[in-house]
KESEKE-126231 format. One record per residue (C-alpha): z, y, x. Coordinates in steps of 0.05 Angstrom, whole numbers, plus 5000, padded with zeros to 4 digits. Last residue first. Layout:
# KESEKE-126231
ZYX/...
//
This chain:
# KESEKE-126231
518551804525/513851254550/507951664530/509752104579/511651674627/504551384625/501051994632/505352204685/505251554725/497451694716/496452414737/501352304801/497251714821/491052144813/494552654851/496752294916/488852114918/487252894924/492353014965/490152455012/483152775017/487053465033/489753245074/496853095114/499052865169/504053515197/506253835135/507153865065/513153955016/513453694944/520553884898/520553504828/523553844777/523653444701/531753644682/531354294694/524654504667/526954154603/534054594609/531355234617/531555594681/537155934700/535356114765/542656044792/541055254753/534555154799/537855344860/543754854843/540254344824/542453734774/546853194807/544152484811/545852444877/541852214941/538252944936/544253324960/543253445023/535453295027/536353854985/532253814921/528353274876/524052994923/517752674948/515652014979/509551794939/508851054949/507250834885/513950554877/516751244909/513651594851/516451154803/522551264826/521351954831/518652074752/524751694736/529352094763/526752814751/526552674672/519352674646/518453224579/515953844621/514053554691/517954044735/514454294805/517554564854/511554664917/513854854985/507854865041/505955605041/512955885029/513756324979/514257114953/507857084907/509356694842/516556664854/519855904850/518155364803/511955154784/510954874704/506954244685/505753944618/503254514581/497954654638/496053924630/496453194666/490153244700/487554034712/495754214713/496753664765/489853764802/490854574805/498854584836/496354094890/490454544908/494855134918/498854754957/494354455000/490755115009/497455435024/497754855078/491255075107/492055815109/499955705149/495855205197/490555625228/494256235244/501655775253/498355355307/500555635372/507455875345/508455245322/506454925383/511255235431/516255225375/516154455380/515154445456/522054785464/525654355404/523353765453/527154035510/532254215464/533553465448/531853225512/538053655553/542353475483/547354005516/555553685542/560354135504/563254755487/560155205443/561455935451/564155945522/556856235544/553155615515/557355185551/564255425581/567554825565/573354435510/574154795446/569354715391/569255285339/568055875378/569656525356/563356945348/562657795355/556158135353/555058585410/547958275429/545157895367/547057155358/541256705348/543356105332/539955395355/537154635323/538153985359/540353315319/533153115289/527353235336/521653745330/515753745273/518454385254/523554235201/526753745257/528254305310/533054705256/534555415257/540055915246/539956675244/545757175268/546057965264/540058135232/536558855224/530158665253/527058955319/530558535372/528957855326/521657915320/519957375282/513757035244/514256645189/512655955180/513855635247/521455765229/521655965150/525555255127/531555375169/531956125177/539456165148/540156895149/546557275175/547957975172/553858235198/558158845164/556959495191/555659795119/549260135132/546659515173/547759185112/543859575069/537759475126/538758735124/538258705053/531359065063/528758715123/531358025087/527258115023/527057375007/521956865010/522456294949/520455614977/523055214909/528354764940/529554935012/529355794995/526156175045/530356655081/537956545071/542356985047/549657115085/553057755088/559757785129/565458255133/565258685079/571259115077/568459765080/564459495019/557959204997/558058864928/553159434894/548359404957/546858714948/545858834872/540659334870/537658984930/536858374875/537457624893/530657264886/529356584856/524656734808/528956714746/533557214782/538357114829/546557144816/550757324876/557057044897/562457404928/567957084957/574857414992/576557025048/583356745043/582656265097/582755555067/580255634991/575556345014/573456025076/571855425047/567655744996/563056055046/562255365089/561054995013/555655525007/552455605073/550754875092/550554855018/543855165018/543955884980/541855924920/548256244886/547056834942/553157064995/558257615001/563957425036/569257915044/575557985091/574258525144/580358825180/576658875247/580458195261/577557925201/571358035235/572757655289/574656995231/569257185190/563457155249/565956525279/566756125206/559556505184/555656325239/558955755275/557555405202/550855675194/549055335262/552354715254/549254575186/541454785225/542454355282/545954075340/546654655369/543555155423/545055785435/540256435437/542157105450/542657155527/535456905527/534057585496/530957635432/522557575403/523856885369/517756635412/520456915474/527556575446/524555865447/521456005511/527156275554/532355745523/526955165540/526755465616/534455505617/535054795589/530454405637/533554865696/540954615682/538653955675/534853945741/541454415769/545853725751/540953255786/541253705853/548753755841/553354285813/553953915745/554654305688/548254115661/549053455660/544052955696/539652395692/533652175725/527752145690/525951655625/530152155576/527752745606/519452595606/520252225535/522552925512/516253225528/511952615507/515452575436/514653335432/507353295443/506752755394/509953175342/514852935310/515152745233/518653275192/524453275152/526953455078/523354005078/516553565090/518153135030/510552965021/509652355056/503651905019/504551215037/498350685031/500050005000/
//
């Protein structure tokens, strides 16, 4: 049976070049970067050159960059680090989005149940986009952190984060975006943007799982969270994933190569996608989720008006259709989403979302097969119900 894998947010597949690069670490000598040794200054080098191209293509200092071990890790040494300095500064409010990934949203909420951070959620709008009017309402001299993320994981909504990030600025509270989903999407110029902290992930952009970075902008303030060595400039101790960042290196590296020819070709796919549903199972029958403008090229939500999300996947994954029906996170659950509830969406569109995310493999021949399958299991569902 031929696979179709469309659950690109979810994960990607790695790039060959990446393989190869970190293939070249693993099967050399070894050596920790802390080490004052010939082997020990190898590792050492390996991660200062991938530090000086990741954040070349991020457009800050090298001095700005850490690594992690992903995108959780990075929001969480984000917000926890920033609240707890900023606290210091007399700063005790969260302000975050209801559609935020709960990388941020549980981290947020645990601050306010364990710390005594005050909590501010904010509602989008049927689109998925949080209002300026609104952002700049719930800023205060006690702000201490602002946390929205840039394209959503579930429906691929882009927000305004120049704009928030200007109110911010006003305030002097930090800015923090979770980037996940927008690196190799979006391009960034981190020294000329008002943003304080932004998190990424290697294994959204066809880089390893387990390795992923913060960007913390010069003068902003972080305790540490792990205790134990000097790395990353004594704000995360412990021993770097040398291959892992290596092969987070190469993934930007061709990202940032590719993104003018690939970003046109996987809105194509999406676009395309979106017109062989509606053409074969009916407008009526099919409703896209997210804004119609503000997305992500490869991030389709799609609800199947009258076909419940869970067995519309099964069946799906029977045919050998891998999508989705939300966070990677979360999707293991039978739990409604989040994103699409803070959208307040009605309760048919609710209950029939299916997320599809493209990538690295795929065509547009393939799409088109992927569809007919679609078409049918719908068709038969439907008649099912």
């Amino acid at each position: 049976m031929k696979r179709y894998y469309f659950d690109h947010s979810a994960t990607t597949p790695m790039h060959p070049d990446v393989i190869n690069a970190m293939l070249e670490v693993m099967q050399g000598p070894g050596g920790n970067g802390s080490s004052t040794h010939a082997f020990g200054r190898a590792a050492r080098g390996r991660i200062t050159a991938a530090r000086d191209s990741v954040s070349a293509a991020l457009g800050c200092k090298s001095s700005e960059l850490m690594f992690t071990s992903g995108g959780t890790e990075s929001d969480n040494i984000a917000l926890i680090g920033a609240a707890r300095a900023q606290r210091r500064r007399g700063r005790n409010r969260l302000i975050t989005s209801a559609a935020e990934h709960h990388a941020v949203l549980h981290t947020c909420q645990w601050l306010q149940d364990e710390e005594g951070f005050e909590l501010i959620m904010l509602p989008v709008d049927e689109f998925g986009l949080v209002d300026l009017e609104q952002v700049k309402a719930a800023l205060t001299p006690e702000t201490a952190i602002v946390s929205i993320m840039h394209g959503n994981n579930e429906v691929g909504t882009l927000q305004r984060i120049e704009e928030i990030g200007a109110l911010v600025a006003e305030s002097n509270a930090v800015f923090h975006v979770d980037a996940v989903q927008t690196l190799g999407f979006i391009p960034y110029s981190l020294n000329h943007m008002p943003v304080d902290l932004m998190s990424f992930s290697a294994h959204k952009i066809n880089g390893p799982q387990g390795v992923g970075a913060l960007y913390v902008s010069s003068g902003v303030h972080l305790d540490p969270l792990q205790h134990g060595g000097l790395q990353e400039r004594k704000r995360r101790a412990g021993t770097e994933n040398v291959a892992g960042i290596a092969g987070f290196a190469k993934a930007i590296d061709i990202s940032v190569n590719e993104k003018e020819k690939k970003q046109p070709f996987l809105d194509k796919l999406r676009m395309r996608w979106i017109e062989m549903l509606a053409e074969g199972i009916g407008p009526a029958g099919v409703v896209v989720n997210g804004h119609p403008t503000l997305h992500l090229p490869h991030i389709v939500n799609i609800s199947f008006i009258g076909i419940p999300t869970e067995s519309m996947l099964m069946n799906l994954d029977m045919a050998g259709i891998a999508a989705a029906s939300g966070s990677a996170c979360t999707s293991g659950s039978l739990e409604k989403s989040h994103v699409l509830k803070a959208m307040g969406v009605s309760r048919e569109r609710l209950d029939s979302a299916v997320r599809f995310s493209f990538g690295l493999g795929n065509t547009l021949e393939e799409l088109e097969q992927a569809a007919q399958i679609v078409i049918d299991i719908a068709r038969r569902l439907s008649k099912q119900g």
